[in-house]
C-alpha positions in Angstrom: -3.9 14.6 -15.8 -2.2 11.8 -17.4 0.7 14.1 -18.9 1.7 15.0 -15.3 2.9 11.3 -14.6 4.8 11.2 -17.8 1.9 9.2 -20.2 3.4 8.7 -23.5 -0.1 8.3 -25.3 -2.5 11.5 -24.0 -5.1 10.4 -26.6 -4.7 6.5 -25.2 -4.7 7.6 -22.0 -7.8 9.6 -22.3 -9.8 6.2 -24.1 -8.8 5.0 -20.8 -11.3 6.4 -18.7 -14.2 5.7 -21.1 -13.7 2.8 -23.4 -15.1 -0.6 -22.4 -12.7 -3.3 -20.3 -13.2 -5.8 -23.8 -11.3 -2.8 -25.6 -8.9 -2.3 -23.3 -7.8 -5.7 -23.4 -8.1 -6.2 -27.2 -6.4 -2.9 -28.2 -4.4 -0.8 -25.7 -2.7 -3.7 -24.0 -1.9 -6.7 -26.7 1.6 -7.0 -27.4 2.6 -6.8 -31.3 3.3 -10.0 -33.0 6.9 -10.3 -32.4 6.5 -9.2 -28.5 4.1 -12.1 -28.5 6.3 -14.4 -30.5 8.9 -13.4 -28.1 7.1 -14.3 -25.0 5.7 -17.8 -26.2 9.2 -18.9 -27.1 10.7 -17.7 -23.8 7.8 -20.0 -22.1 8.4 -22.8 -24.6 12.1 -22.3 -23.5 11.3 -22.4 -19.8 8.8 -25.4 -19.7 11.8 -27.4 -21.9 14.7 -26.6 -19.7 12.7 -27.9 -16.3 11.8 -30.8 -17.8 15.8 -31.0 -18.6 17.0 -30.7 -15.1 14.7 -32.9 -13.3 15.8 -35.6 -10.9 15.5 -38.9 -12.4 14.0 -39.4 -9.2 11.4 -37.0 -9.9 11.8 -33.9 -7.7 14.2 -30.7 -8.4 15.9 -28.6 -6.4 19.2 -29.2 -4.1 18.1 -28.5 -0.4 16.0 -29.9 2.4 12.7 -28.4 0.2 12.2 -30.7 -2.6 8.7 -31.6 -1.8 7.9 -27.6 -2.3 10.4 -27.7 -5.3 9.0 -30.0 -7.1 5.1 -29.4 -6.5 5.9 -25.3 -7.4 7.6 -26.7 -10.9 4.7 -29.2 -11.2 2.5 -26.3 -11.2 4.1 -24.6 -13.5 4.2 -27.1 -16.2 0.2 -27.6 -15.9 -0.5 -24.1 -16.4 1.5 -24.1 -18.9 -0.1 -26.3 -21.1 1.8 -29.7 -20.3 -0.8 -32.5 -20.0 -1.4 -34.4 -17.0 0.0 -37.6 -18.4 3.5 -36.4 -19.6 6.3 -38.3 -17.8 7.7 -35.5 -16.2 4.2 -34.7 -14.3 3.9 -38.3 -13.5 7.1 -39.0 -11.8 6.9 -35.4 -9.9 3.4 -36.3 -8.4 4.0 -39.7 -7.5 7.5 -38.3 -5.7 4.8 -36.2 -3.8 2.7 -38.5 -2.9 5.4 -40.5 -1.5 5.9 -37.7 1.1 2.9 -36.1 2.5 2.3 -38.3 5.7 4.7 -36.1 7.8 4.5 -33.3 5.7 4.5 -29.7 8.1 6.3 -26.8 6.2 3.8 -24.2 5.5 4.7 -23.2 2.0 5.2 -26.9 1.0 1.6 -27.7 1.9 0.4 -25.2 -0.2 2.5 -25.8 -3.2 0.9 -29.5 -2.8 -3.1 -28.4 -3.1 -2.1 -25.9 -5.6 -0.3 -29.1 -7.8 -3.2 -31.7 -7.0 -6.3 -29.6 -7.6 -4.5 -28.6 -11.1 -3.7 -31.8 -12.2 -6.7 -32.9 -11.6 -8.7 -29.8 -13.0 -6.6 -30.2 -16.0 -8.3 -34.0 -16.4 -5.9 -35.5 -13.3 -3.5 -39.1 -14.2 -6.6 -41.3 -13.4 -9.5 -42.1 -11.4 -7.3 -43.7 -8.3 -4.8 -40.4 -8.6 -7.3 -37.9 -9.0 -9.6 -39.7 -5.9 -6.1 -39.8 -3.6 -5.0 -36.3 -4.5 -8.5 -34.8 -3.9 -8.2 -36.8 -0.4 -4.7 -35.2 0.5 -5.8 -31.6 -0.3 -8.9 -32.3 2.4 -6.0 -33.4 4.9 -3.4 -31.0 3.9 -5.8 -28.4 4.0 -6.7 -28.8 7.6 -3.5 -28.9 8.6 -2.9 -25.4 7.4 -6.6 -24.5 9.1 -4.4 -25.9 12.3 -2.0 -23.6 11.2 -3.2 -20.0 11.6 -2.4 -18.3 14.1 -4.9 -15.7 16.2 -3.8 -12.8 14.0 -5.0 -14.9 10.8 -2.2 -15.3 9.6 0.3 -18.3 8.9 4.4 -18.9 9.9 6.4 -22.0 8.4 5.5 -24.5 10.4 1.7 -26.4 11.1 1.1 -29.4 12.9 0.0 -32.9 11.3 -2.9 -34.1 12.6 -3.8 -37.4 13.8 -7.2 -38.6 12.0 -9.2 -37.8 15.5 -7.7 -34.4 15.9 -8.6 -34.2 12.0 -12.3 -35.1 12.6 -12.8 -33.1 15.3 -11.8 -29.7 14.0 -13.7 -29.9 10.7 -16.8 -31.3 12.4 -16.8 -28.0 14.3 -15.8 -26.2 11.7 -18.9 -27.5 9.8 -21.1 -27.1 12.7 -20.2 -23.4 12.7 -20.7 -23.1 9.1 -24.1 -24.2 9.2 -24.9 -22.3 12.3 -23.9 -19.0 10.5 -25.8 -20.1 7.4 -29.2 -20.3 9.9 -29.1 -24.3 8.6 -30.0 -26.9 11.1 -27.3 -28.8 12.6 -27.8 -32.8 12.4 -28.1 -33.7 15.8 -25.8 -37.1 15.4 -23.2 -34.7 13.8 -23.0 -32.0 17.1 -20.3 -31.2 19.0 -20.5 -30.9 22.7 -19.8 -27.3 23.8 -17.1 -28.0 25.8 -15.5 -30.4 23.3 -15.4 -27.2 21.4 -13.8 -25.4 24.1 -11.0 -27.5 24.7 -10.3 -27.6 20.8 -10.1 -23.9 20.7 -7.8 -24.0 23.3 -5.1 -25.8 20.1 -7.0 -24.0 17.4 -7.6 -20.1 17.0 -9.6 -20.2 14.3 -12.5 -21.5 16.7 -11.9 -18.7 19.3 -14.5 -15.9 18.8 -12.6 -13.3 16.9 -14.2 -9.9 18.6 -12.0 -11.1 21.5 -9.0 -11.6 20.1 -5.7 -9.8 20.6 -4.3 -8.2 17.9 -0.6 -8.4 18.7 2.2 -10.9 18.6 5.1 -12.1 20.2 7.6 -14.5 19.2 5.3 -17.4 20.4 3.1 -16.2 18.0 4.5 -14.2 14.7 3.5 -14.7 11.5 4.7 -13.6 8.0 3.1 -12.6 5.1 4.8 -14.6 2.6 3.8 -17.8 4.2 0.1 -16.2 4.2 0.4 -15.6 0.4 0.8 -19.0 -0.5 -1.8 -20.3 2.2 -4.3 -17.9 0.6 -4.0 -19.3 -2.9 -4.1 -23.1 -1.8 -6.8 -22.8 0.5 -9.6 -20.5 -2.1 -8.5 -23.9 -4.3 -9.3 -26.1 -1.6 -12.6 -24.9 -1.4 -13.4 -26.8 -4.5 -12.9 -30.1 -2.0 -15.2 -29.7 0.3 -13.2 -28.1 3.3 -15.3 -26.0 5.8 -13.2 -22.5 5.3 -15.6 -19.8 6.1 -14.0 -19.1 9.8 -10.4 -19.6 8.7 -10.9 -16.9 5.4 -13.0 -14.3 7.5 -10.0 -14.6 10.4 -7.7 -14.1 7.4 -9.2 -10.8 5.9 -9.5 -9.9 9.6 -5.8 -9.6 9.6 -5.3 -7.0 6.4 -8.4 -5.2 7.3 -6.3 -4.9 10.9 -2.6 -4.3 9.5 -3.0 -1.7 6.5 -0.3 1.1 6.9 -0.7 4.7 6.3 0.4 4.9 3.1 -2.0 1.9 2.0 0.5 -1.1 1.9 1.6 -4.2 3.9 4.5 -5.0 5.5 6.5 -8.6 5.9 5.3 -8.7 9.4 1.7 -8.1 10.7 1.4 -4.3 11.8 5.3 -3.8 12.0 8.0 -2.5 9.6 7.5 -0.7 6.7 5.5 -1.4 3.2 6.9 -3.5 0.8 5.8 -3.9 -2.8 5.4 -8.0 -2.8 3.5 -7.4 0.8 1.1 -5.3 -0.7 0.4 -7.6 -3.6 -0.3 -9.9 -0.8 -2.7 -7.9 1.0 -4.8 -7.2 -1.5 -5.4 -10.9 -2.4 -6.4 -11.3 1.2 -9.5 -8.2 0.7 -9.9 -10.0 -2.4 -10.8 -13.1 -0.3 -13.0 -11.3 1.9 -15.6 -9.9 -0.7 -15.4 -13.6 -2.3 -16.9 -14.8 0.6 -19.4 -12.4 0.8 -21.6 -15.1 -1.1 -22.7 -18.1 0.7 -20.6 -21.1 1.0 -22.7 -24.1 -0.8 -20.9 -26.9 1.5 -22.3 -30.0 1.9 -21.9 -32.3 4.6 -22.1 -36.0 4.2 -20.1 -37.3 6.6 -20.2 -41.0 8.5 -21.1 -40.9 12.4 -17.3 -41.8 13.5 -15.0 -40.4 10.9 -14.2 -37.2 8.7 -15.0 -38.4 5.1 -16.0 -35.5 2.8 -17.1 -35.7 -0.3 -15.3 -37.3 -3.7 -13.9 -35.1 -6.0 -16.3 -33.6 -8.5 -14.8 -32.0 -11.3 -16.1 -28.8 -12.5 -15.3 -26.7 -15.1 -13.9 -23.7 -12.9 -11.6 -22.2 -15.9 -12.5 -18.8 -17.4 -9.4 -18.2 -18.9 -9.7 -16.4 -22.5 -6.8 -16.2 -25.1 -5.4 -13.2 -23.3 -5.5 -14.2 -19.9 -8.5 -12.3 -19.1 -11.5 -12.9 -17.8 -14.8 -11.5 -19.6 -16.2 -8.5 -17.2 -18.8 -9.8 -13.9 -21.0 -8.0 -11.9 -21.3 -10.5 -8.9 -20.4 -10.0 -4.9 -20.6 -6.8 -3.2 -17.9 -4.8 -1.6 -18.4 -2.5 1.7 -17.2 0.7 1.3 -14.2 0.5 3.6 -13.1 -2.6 1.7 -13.3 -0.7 -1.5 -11.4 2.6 0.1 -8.3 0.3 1.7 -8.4 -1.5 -2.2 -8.0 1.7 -4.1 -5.7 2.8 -1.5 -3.2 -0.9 -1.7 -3.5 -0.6 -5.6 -2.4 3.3 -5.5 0.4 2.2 -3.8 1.6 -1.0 -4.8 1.3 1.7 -8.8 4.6 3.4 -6.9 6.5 0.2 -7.2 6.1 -0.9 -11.3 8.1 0.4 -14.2 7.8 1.8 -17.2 8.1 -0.4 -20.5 11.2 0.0 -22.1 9.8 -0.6 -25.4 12.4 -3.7 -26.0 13.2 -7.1 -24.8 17.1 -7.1 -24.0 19.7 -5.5 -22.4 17.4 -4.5 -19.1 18.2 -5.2 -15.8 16.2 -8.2 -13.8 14.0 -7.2 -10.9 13.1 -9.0 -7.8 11.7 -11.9 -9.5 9.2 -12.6 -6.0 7.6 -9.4 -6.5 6.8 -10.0 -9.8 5.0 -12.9 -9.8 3.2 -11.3 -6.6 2.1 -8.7 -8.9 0.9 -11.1 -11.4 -1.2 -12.9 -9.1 -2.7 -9.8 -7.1 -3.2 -8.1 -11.0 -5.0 -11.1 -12.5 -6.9 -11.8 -9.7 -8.7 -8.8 -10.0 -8.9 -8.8 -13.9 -6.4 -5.9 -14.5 -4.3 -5.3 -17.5 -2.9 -2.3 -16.6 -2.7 -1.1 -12.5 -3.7 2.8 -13.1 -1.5 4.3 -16.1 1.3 1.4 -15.2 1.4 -1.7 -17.9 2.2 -4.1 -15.7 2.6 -7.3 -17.6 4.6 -5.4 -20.1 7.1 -4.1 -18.1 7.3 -7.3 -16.2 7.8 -9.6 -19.8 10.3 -7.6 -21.2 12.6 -7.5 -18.3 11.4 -11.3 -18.4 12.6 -12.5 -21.5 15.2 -9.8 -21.5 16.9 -11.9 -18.4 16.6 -15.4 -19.6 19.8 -17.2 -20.1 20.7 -19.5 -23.5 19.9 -23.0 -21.1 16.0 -21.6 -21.3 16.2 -20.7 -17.5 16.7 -17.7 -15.3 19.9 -19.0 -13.6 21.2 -15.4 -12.3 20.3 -13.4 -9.1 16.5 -12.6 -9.0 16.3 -10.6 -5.9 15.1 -12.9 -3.5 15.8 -14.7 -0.4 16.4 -18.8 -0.9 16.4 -18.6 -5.0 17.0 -20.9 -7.0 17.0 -21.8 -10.9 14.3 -24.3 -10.9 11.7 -21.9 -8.4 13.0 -18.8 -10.5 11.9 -20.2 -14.0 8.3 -21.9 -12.6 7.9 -18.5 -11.5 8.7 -16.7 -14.6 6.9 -18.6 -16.7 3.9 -18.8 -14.4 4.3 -14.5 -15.1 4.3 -14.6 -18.6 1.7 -17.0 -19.4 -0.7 -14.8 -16.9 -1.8 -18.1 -15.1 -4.9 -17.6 -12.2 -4.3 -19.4 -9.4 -8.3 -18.1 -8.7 -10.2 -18.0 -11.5 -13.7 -18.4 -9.7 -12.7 -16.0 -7.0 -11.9 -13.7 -10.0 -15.7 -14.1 -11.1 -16.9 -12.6 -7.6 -15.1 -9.2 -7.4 -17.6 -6.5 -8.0 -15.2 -4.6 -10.0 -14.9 -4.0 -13.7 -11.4 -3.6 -14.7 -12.2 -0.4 -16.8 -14.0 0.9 -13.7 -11.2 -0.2 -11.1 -8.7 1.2 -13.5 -10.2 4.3 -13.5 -10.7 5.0 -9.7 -7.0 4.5 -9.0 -5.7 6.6 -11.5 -8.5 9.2 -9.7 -6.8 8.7 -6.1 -3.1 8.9 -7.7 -4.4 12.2 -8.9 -5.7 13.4 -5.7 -2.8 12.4 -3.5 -1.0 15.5 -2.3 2.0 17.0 -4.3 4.8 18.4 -3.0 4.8 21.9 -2.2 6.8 23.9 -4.6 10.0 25.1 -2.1 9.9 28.9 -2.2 12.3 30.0 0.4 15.3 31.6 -1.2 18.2 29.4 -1.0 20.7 30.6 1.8 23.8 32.7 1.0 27.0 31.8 2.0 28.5 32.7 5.0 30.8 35.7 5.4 34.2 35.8 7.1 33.5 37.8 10.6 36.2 39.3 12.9 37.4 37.9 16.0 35.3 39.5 18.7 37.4 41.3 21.1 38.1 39.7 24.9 35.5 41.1 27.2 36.3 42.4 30.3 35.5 40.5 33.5 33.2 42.7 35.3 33.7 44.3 38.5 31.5 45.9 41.2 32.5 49.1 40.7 33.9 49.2 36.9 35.1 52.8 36.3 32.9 54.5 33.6 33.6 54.3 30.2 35.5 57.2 28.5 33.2 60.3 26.6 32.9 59.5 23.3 34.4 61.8 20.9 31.1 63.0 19.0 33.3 64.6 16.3 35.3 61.7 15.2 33.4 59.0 13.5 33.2 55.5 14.6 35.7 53.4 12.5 34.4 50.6 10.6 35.6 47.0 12.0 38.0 47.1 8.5 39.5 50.6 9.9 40.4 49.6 13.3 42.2 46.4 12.3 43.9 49.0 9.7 44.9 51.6 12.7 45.5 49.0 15.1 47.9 47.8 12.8 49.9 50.6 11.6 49.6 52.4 15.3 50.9 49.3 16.5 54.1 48.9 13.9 55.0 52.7 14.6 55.4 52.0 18.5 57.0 48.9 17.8 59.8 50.6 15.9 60.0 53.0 18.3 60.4 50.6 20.9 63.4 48.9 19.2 65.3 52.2 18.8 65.2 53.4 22.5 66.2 49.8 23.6 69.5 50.0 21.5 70.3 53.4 23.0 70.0 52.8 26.5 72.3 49.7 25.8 74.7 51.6 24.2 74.9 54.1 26.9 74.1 51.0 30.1 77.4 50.0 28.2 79.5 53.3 28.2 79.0 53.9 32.4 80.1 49.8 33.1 83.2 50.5 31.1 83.8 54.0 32.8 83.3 52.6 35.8 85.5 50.1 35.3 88.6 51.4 34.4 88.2 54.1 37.0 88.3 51.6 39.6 91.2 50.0 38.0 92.8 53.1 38.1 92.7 54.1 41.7 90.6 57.1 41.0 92.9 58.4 38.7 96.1 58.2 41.6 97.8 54.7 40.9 97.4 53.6 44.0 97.2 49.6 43.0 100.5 49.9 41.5 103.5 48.9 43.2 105.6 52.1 44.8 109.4 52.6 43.2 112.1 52.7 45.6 113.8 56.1 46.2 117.6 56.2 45.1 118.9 57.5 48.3 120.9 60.9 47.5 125.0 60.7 47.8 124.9 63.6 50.4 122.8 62.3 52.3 
């Protein structure tokens, strides 16, 4: 089956279906020594030239963003391997921290958890840092919980909300928590009903979700891009102690509600076409949903008059092995509607990544977003390959193929808003295979071997083309005129006997016979016209000179005097 797509390997691609997931990491997948080489150089390269172009300020990028900016880069240099403490990290954080108070911008308040919860996994810049950034992830976080819209998803904008507003929502939301958990509720802790009523009237998230409308309006439109980033921020800001159960089942809500036909995702919820990045994006949001088939363990120690969770605890949450790759789980379930729309966004999103090229240069960039969309949405669930499709290959050769002498990826990347310091945090981020959800990754029910296998089964069983046996139309031929048809009348004469032994001519004969029938009379024609001119001609002149002559007695001419005779 695997020849029919164009495998290169048959005898690989049949180990596919039946080797473990530790060989198919170790073996089938590992780049060479020199592709490896290759790669770690192009991320050493990367992670040097950021720290180059940095502000001295401590923020990059040139527009209105730089908060997003420089927490994206930030990120990239801790999974990367740069420590906590290196100057660079230090002066980006505390140029952060300096701006979070009216923070609102969607995608900058997720860049911001996703920084803070990795500086501080990675061993943070100090008990007072790592005790305020833990703080601003809780508050950030529920600003984004403000955030979501009725269809579960997210636009740019949230509100910032003042520390009553704050206390309120995640008071409720813990009350619900608990309720759903069958836990008692503390009574000094309760929220009066209609407390809760007039919150959900500012907050969807608390409305109850069989009665919600799944349609939108400009009011009310979300995106998927902004959901992408809001998914990975707020899995990590479950680590903190935020009351997420409602706002992640909402969200699943939405891509169990807005799968196309052809099992992708679109920009916009339930309109447009599929898009490759989109359906990256949907698939961490199913991902989501069988991670919280387990039960939240959230703890609520909070004073009577004020939202204070819990301190930051650090865990060790990494499961990260040499490849990227984390060992095989058995944990979570999955419905088997879930797992059909799964195998269905994975046999599509297969349609959309390339074929290694077998080399490292000369190759032409692709839409750098989508890439590091697949990365996330591949690693997430543990795969090294998506079907028969290396993805990570394919994506680090045209990688490091497309990196310019400075160490950055300066040139067009395919996306709106780019710009060389997002473009490199991104790449690098790509090649270094960096999981944004490590502990999510621990509670998909799926092998990667086993996962593997089932979408290479469904891109097998997709219907192929009909073979198109209809012979291929000839030419058309060059047809006579028709003839002028006759008006009828109401009483036509009838037609003429026809002559039964003369056969019918052809419709090449009678143009023939028409025209030589017609050149004869024409000639004909000619002839008689020049003798009845010549002879219209001979009776004028005859006529003519017989009147000038009198009728032939000389009567016009003047009469000659008689000489009168002498004897007379």
């Amino acid at each position: 089956m695997f020849s029919q797509r164009g495998w290169q390997f048959p005898l690989l691609a049949t180990c596919l279906a039946i080797v473990s997931a530790d060989t198919l990491r170790a073996e089938i997948f590992r780049l060479n020594d020199d592709e490896q080489r290759a790669v770690n150089e192009s991320i050493d390269r990367g992670v040097s030239y950021l720290k180059r172009i940095q502000n001295p300020q401590g923020f990059w990028g040139t527009q209105k963003y730089l908060v997003g900016h420089t927490a994206m880069v930030g990120l990239a240099l801790v999974e990367c391997g740069v420590p906590p403490q290196d100057p660079s990290l230090v002066k980006a954080a505390n140029y952060v921290r300096s701006k979070l108070e009216k923070l609102s911008n969607t995608y900058e308040l997720s860049l911001c958890i996703l920084f803070f919860d990795a500086l501080n996994h990675a061993g943070g810049q100090g008990k007072q840092a790592m005790a305020f950034d833990a703080l601003w992830i809780r508050k950030l976080a529920m600003r984004l919980i403000a955030g979501q819209k009725h269809t579960g998803g997210w636009y740019y904008g949230c509100p910032v909300l003042k520390p009553e507003e704050e206390n309120l929502l995640a008071n409720i939301l813990f009350q619900y928590q608990l309720a759903a958990a069958g836990k008692p509720i503390p009574p000094q802790r309760a929220v009066p009903p209609l407390l809760i009523q007039q919150a959900a009237q500012k907050w969807p998230v608390l409305l109850d979700f069989s009665r919600l409308p799944w349609v939108e309006d400009d009011n009310t439109k979300t995106d998927n891009s902004c959901t992408h980033f809001v998914i990975l921020a707020l899995w990590r800001a479950q680590r903190h102690n935020v009351p997420l159960q409602r706002t992640m089942d909402l969200l699943v809500r939405r891509f169990r509600n807005s799968q196309n036909s052809d099992g992708g995702w679109g920009y916009r919820f339930k309109t447009g076409g599929s898009s490759p990045q989109m359906t990256a994006v949907g698939l961490m949001g199913m991902a989501v949903g069988i991670g919280l088939g387990e039960e939240a363990d959230v703890q609520i120690e909070v004073k009577e008059k004020e939202y204070l969770p819990l301190q930051y605890a650090k865990r060790s949450w990494c499961i990260k092995t040499a490849e990227g790759i984390a060992p095989d789980q058995k944990l979570g379930s999955v419905t088997p509607e879930d797992q059909k729309r799964i195998i269905k966004g994975f046999t599509r999103l297969r349609q959309n990544i390339g074929t290694p090229a077998g080399k490292m240069r000369d190759l032409k960039m692709q839409n750098l977003y989508y890439l590091w969309a697949l990365e996330r949405c591949a690693v997430l669930y543990n795969l090294p390959a998506i079907g028969d499709k290396d993805w990570y290959r394919w994506a680090a050769e045209v990688l490091v193929a497309n990196q310019k002498l400075s160490g950055g990826w300066e040139g067009k990347c395919g996306y709106h808003g780019e710009e060389p310091d997002i473009n490199t945090a991104m790449a690098i981020m790509i090649l270094k295979r960096a999981n944004l959800a490590t502990d999510l990754t621990r509670k998909l029910p799926f092998s990667p071997g086993e996962l593997i296998k089932e979408i290479n089964v469904a891109v097998d069983n997709q219907p192929k083309p009909k073979p198109d046996t209809k012979p291929k139309p000839t030419p058309p031929q060059p047809q006579p005129e028709p003839t002028p048809i006759a008006k009828k009348t109401e009483n036509p004469p009838p037609p003429p006997p026809p002559l039964p032994t003369k056969p019918e001519p052809t419709p090449v004969d009678d143009v023939k016979t028409a025209k030589s029938e017609g050149g004869g009379k024409t000639i004909l024609g000619v002839l008689l016209g020049l003798v009845a001119l010549l002879l219209l001609g001979g009776v004028g002149a005859f006529i003519f000179i017989t009147k000038r002559n009198g009728n032939g007695h000389g009567e016009d001419r003047p009469k000659k005097k008689r000489k009168k005779r002498s004897d007379d």
